[in-house]
C-alpha positions as CSV (number, residue, x, y, z in Angstrom):
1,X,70.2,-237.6,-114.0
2,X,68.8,-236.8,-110.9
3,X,68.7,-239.5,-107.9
4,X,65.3,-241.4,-108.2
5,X,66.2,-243.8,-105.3
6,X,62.8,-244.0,-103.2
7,X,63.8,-243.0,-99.9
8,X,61.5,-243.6,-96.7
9,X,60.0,-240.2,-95.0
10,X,61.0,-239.7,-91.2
11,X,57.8,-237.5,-91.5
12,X,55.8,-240.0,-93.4
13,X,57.5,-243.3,-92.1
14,X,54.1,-245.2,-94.3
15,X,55.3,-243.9,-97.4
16,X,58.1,-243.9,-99.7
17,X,58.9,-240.9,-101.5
18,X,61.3,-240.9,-105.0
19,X,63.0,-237.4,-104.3
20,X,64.7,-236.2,-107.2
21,X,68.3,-235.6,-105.4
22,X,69.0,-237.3,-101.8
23,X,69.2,-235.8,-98.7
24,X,66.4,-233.1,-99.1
25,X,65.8,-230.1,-96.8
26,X,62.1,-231.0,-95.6
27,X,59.3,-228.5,-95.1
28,X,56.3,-230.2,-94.2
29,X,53.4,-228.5,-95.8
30,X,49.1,-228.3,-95.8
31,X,46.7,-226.5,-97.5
32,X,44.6,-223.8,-94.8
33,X,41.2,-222.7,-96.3
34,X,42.9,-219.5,-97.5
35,X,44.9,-221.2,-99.7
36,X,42.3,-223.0,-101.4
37,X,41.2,-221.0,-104.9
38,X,38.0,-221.2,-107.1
39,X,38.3,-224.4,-107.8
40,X,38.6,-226.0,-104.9
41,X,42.5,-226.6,-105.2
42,X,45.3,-224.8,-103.7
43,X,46.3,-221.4,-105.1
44,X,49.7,-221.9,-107.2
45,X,50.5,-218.2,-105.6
46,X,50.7,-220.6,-102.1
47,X,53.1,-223.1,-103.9
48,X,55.5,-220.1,-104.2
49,X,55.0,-218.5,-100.9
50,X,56.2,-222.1,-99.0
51,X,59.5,-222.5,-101.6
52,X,60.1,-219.2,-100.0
53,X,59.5,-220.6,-96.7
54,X,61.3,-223.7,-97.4
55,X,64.2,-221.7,-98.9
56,X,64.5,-220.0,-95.5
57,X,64.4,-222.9,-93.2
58,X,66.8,-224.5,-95.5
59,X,69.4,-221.5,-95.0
60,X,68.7,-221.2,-91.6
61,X,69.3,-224.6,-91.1
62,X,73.0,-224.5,-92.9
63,X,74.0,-221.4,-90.2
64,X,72.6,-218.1,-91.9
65,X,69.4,-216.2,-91.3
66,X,68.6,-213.0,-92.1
67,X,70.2,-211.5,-89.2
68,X,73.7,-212.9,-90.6
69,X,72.7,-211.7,-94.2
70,X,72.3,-208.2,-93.2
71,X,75.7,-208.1,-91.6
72,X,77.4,-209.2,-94.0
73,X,75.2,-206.9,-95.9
74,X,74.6,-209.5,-98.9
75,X,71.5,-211.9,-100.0
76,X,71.3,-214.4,-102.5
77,X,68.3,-212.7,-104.7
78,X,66.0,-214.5,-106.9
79,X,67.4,-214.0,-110.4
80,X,64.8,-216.2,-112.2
81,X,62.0,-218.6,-110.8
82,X,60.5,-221.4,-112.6
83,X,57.9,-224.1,-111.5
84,X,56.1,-226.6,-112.9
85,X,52.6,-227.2,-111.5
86,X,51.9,-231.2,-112.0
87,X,48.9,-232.1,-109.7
88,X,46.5,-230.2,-107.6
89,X,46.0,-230.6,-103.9
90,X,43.4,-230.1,-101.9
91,X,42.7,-228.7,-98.6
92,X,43.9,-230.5,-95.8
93,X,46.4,-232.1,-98.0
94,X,49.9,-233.6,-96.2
95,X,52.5,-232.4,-98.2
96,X,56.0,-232.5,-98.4
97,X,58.3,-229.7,-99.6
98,X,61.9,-230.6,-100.5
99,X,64.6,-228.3,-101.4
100,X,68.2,-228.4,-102.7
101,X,71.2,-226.0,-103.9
102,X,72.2,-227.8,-106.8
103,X,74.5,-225.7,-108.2
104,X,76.9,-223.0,-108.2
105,X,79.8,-221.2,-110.0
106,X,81.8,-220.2,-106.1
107,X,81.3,-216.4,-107.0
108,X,78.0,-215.3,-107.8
109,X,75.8,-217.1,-108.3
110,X,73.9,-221.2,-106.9
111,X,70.5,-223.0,-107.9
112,X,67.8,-224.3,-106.0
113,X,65.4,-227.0,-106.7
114,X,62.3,-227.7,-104.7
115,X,59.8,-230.7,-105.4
116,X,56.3,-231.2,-103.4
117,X,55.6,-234.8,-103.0
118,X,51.9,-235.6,-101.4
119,X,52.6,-237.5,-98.3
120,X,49.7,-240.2,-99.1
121,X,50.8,-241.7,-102.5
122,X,53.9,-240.0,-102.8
123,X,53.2,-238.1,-106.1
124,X,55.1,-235.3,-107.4
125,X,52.7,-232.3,-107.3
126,X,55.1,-229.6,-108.3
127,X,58.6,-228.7,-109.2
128,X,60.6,-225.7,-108.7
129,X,63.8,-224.1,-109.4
130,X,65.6,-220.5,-108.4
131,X,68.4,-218.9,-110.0
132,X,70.1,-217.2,-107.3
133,X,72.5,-214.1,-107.7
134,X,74.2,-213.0,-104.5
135,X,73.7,-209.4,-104.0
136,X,74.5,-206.3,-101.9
137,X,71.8,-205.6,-100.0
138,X,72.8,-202.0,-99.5
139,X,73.0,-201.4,-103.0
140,X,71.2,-204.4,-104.8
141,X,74.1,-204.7,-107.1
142,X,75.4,-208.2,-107.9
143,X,78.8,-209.2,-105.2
144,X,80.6,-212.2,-105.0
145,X,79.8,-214.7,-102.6
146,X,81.0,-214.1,-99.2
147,X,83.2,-216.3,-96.7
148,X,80.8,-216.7,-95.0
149,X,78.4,-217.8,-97.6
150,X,81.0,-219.9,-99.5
151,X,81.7,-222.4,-96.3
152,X,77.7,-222.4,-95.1
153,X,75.9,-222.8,-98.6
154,X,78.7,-224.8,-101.1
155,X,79.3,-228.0,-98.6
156,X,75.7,-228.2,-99.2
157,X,75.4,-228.4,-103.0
158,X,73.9,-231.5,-104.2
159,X,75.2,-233.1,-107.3
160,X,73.0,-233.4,-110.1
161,X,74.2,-237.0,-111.7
């Protein structure tokens, strides 16, 4: 079962926000006027785009970008997405984005979680998750995990009780 503690927000110190596991990786979020669809809520296309975004920040933040992906010439790839859209927002919206890696057999393959929490209430707007499947980027066929990948990404792993 999932941590439900309610944990205070260093970027929302006014609110409390129950994140499903602790420690999140944070990506704070808002709805431009692009991103707002016909009806007046924010695209669930956008919802996808930041979990990439927050995805990123989250790896770069544990020691690899994209620069150390392509010299080690692999990439954790997107297997299978999944996300459950909960609430709408609306423009202007302060949002939160966290993201985990809950999971992972050491060799192939890890599992991310993302949940968007609106800053003012703290309500659970939408919940992610990746299957992730380390790759060869050169050849796009599955590799096992890396050193490098092993000591930056499994420390991180979050456990899901």
């Amino acid at each position: 079962m999932p941590c439900r503690r309610a944990l205070q927000c260093c970027l929302c110190p006014g609110a409390a926000v129950n994140w499903d596991y602790p420690a999140p990786h944070v990506l704070p979020v808002r709805p431009a006027a692009g991103d707002i669809d016909g009806l007046d809520h924010t695209n669930n296309a956008v919802y996808v785009r930041w979990c990439e975004q927050a995805g990123w920040s989250h790896s770069v933040a544990l020691g690899l970008d994209l620069g150390a992906w392509r010299r080690l010439n692999r990439a954790m790839a997107i297997g299978h997405a999944a996300y459950d859209y909960l609430l709408p927002t609306g423009l202007g919206d302060e949002l939160l984005l966290g993201t985990w890696l809950v999971a992972t057999d050491g060799r192939l393959t890890m599992e991310r979680r993302f949940q968007l929490v609106r800053a003012a209430d703290g309500a659970t707007v939408m919940r992610g998750r990746w299957h992730l499947v380390c790759i060869e980027i050169d050849s796009g066929k599955p590799r096992r995990l890396p050193p490098a990948f092993c000591a930056a990404y499994l420390p991180a792993v979050v456990s899901q009780q």
